[in-house]
Each structure stands twice: as C-alpha cells, then as structure tokens.
N, C-alpha and C positions, 0 to 999 in steps of 0.2 A: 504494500500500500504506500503510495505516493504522503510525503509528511505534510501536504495542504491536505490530501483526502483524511489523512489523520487526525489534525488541525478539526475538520469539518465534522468530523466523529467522535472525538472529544467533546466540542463544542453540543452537537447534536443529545449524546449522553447526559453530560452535567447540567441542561436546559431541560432534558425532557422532552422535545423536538424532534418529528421526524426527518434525518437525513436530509431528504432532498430540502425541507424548510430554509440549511445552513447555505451561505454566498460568502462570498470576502466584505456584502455589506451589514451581515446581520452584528447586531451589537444591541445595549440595553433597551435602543429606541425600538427594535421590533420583533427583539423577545421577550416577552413578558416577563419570563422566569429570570431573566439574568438581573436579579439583584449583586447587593456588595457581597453578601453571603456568597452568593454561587461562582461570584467572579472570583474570590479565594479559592473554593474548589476546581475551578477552572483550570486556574493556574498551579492546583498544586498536581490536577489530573494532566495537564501539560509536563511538566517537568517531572513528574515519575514517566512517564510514555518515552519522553524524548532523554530521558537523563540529563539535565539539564538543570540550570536555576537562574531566573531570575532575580533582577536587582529589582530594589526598592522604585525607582525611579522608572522601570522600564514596565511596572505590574502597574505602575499608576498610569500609565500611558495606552496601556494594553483594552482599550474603549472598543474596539470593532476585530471583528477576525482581520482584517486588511490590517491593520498595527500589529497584529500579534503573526503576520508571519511576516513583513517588514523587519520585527524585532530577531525572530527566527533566523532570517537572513540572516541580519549581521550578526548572530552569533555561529555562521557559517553549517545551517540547517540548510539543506536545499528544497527551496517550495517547488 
C-alpha cells in the first residue's frame, strides 16, 4: 500500500469514515468526527504505522490530510 493510500486509511479508521469519504482535502471542516481528541489519535495512529514522530510544531500544523503528507515528505516518506 502506497503511504498517501495509508495516510487515507488511517485517516478513514481514527474518523470513522468510509475510505472513499478520505481526499488530500478532508480535515476538521468536513469531518465531523475529527475533533482535538481524534486528531491526537490520528497522529499517534500515524506515527506507530509509519514509525515515525512528530514535532510539536508540525502536529499543530497537521489541519488537513494535504499538510500531513506535505509534512511526510519532508520527513523523507514518499507520498
């Protein structure tokens, strides 16, 4: 599995959303379920998947799937 399709699968899981629901534009404005709560779980079901950890600065940022594989990149994930 491609780490955007992973990204999307994550995403899809910790919302409660079916798959196809998730885009690079989905974020709090048009899922209902992504509170601050879930966007913790997000990130922390990110970073066990990918092995990886975010910064402070970069989990505050991470507002829409499109920032959070932006962020990916530059930590040399390839979307």
């Amino acid at each position: 599995m491609k780490p955007k399709e992973m990204v999307f699968k994550i995403i899809s899981q910790v919302m409660n959303v079916p798959f196809e629901e998730v885009n690079e534009r989905s974020s709090p404005e048009n899922l209902a379920k992504w509170d601050s709560f879930q966007h913790i779980n997000l990130i922390l079901a990110l970073e066990e998947e990918l092995k990886i950890k975010f910064a402070e600065d970069e989990i505050v940022r991470m507002a829409d799937a499109n920032i959070i594989l932006e962020i990916l990149q530059n930590k040399g994930v390839k979307t």
